[in-house]
C-alpha positions in Angstrom: -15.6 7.0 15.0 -17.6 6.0 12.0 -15.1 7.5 9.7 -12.3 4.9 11.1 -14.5 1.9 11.3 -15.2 2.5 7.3 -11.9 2.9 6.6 -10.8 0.0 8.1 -13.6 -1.8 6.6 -12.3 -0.5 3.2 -8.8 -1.3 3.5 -9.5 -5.0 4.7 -11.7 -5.2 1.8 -9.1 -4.1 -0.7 -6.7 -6.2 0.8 -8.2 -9.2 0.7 -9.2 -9.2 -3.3 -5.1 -7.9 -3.6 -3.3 -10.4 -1.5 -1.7 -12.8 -4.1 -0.7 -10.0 -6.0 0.8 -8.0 -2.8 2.8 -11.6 -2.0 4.0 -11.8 -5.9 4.9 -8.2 -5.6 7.6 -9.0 -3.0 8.6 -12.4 -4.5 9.8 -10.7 -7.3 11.1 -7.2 -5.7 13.5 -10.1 -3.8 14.1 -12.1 -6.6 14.9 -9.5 -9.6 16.6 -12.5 -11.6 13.9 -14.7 -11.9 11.0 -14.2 -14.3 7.6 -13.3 -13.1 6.3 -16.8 -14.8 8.9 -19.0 -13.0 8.3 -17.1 -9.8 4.1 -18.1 -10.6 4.7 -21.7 -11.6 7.2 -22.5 -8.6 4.5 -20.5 -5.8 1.8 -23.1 -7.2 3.6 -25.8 -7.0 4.5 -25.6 -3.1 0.9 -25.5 -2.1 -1.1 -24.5 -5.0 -3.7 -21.3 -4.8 -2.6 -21.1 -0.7 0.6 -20.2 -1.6 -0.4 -16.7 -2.5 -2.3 -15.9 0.6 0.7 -16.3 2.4 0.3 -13.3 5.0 -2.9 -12.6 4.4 -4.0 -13.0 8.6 -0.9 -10.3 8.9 -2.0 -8.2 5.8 -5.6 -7.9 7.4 -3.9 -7.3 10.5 -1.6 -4.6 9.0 -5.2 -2.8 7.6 -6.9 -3.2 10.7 -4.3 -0.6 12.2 -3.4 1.0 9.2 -6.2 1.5 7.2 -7.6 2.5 10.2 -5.7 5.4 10.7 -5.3 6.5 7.1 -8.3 6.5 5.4 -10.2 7.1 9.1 -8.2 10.2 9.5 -7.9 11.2 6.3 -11.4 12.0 6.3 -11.9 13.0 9.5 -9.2 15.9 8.9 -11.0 16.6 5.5 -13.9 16.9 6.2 -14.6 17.8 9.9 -10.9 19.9 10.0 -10.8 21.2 6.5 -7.2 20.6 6.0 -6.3 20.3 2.4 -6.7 16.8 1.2 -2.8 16.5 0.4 -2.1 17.5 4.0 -4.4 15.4 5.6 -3.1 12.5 3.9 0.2 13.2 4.7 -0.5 13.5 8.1 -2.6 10.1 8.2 0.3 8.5 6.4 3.1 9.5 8.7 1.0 8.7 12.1 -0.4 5.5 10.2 3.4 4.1 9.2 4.8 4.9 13.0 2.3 2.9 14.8 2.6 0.4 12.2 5.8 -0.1 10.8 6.5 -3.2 13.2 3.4 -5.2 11.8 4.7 -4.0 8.3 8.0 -5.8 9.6 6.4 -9.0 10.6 4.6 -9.1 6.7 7.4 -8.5 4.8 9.1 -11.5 7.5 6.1 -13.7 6.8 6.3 -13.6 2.5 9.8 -14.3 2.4 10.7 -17.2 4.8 9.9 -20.3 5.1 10.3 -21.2 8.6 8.2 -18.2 9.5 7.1 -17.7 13.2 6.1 -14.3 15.1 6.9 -15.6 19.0 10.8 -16.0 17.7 11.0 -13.2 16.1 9.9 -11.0 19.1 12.1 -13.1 21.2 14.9 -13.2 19.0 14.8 -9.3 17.3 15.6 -6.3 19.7 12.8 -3.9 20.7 14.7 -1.2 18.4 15.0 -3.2 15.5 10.9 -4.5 15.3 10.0 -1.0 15.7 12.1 0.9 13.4 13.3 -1.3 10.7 12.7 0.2 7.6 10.8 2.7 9.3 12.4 5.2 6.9 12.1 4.0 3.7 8.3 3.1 4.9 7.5 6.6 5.6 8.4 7.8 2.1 6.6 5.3 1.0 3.6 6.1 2.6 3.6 9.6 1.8 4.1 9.2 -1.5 0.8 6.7 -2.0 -0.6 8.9 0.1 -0.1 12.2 -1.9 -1.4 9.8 -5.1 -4.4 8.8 -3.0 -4.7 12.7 -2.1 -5.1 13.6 -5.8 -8.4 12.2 -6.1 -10.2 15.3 -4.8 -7.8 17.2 -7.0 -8.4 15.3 -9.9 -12.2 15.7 -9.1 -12.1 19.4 -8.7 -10.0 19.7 -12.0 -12.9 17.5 -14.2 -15.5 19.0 -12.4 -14.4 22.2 -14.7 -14.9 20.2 -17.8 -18.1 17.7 -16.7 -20.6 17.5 -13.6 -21.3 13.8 -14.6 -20.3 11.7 -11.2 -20.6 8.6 -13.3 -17.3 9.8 -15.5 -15.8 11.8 -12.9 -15.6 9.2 -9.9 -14.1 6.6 -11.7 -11.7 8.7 -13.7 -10.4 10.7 -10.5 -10.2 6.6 -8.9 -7.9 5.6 -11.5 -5.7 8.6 -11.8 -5.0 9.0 -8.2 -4.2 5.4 -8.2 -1.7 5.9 -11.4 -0.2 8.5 -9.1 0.5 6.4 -6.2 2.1 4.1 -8.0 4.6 6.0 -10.1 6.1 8.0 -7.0 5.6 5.8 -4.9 7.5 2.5 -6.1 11.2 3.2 -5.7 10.3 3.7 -2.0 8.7 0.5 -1.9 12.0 -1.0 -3.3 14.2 0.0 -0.9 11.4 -0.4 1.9 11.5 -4.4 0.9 15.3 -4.7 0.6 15.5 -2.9 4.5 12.9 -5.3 5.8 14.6 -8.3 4.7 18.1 -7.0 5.5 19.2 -6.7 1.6 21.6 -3.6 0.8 20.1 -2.0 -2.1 23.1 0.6 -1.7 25.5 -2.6 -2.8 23.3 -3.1 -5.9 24.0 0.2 -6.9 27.5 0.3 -6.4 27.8 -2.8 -8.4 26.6 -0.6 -11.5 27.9 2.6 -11.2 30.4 2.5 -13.3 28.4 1.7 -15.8 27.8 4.1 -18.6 24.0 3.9 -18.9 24.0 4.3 -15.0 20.7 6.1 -14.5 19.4 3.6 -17.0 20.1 1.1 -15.4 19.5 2.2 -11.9 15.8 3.4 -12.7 15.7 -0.1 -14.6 16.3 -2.2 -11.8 14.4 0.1 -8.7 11.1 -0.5 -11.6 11.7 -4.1 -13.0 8.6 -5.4 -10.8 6.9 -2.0 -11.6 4.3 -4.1 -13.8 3.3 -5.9 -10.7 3.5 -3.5 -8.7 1.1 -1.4 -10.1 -1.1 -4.6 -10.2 -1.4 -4.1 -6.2 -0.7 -0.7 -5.6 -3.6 0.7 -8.1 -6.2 -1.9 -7.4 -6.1 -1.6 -3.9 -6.3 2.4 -4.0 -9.2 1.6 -6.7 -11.0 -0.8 -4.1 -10.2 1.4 -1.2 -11.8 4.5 -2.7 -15.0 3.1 -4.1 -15.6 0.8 -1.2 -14.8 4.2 1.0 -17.8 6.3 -1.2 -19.4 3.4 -0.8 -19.5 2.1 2.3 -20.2 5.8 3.3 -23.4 6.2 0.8 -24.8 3.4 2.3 -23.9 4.7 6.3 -25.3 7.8 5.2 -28.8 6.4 3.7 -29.3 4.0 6.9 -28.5 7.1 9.2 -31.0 9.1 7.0 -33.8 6.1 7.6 -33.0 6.0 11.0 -33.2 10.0 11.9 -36.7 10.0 9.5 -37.9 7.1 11.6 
């Protein structure tokens, strides 16, 4: 049990120092045409530094359940089952993303309308669609952050070959990982958004497929918000992680106090 309540504890954490970026992140995967300063200077104007914590009850919400499960049982499948650490993440991920793909639902809902209110939406949305919209595109999603966030035992073992220093390795292993997550895992994020707030990305696509630099363009326009992106996607994995170690060390040290005593 302690293993979940820490990894809740680190995904809230993380999510709370990420929020405004998490909200911009949307803002502009919904709004491709409009540039990331005009997007900033109209989100002040509306209600100032407030306006990018919009969601943030939900986001806590959403890492209460989710982080929960997916760092909680992460660890607890690494460490007490020995799965490999892709594997378990995988399997956190996927069982994670079920149970909480309707929250995920009600964020998206929450950062991109105004009139914003969770008893209509339950009244007014069918059973089917709260649980399972964007369920796909959320899994992948997952999975993919999920492999990055795996990495980081990889990445230790590899530099553990070259240096035994867990000042240099820690860190470094954080911040790859994280790079990971966010390269795979941000077309899947793209089309998770545009599900969530009932946009056809396949339309966009067919829009520019006759054009001649196709691929060019299609890879353009799935990673325009990429910079932002991997603003919130690496940060929070960065937060997560070293809160996780951390919050451990210190569970650890007041366990060992307490069996001494």
């Amino acid at each position: 049990m302690d293993k979940y309540i820490i990894g809740c504890l680190s995904g809230m954490t993380a999510t709370l120092c990420i929020q405004p970026i998490d909200y911009m992140k949307v803002k502009c995967q919904i709004n491709p045409n409009i540039s990331k300063f005009e997007l900033t200077k109209n989100l002040y104007k509306l209600n100032g530094i407030k306006s990018f914590y919009n969601g943030l009850n939900i986001a806590l919400l959403r890492q209460s359940v989710y982080g929960t499960i997916r760092l909680g049982l992460f660890q607890d499948l690494k460490d007490n089952y020995k799965f490999h650490p892709i594997t378990s993440a995988v399997i956190a991920a996927t069982i994670g993303t079920i149970i909480n793909n309707p929250i995920d639902y009600l964020l998206v809902k929450k950062q991109t309308e105004q009139n914003f209110s969770i008893t209509n939406i339950i009244k007014k949305e069918k059973l089917n669609v709260l649980l399972f919209t964007g369920l796909k595109y959320n899994l992948l999603r997952a999975i993919s952050v999920n492999i990055g966030f795996g990495s980081k035992t990889i990445y230790e073992d590899k530099l553990k070959k070259y240096n035994n220093n867990n000042n240099f390795i820690k860190p470094i292993s954080i911040i790859s990982a994280s790079i990971t997550s966010a390269a795979i895992s941000m077309p899947f994020d793209v089309m998770r958004t545009y599900s969530q707030k009932n946009i056809s990305f396949k339309n966009d696509i067919v829009n520019i497929k006759n054009n001649k630099y196709f691929y060019i363009v299609a890879i353009k326009k799935i990673y325009h918000s990429f910079p932002i992106y991997f603003m919130r996607i690496a940060p929070h994995s960065i937060i997560s992680l070293t809160c996780l170690d951390l919050y451990n060390n210190i569970y650890n040290n007041y366990k060992k106090i307490t069996f001494e005593e």
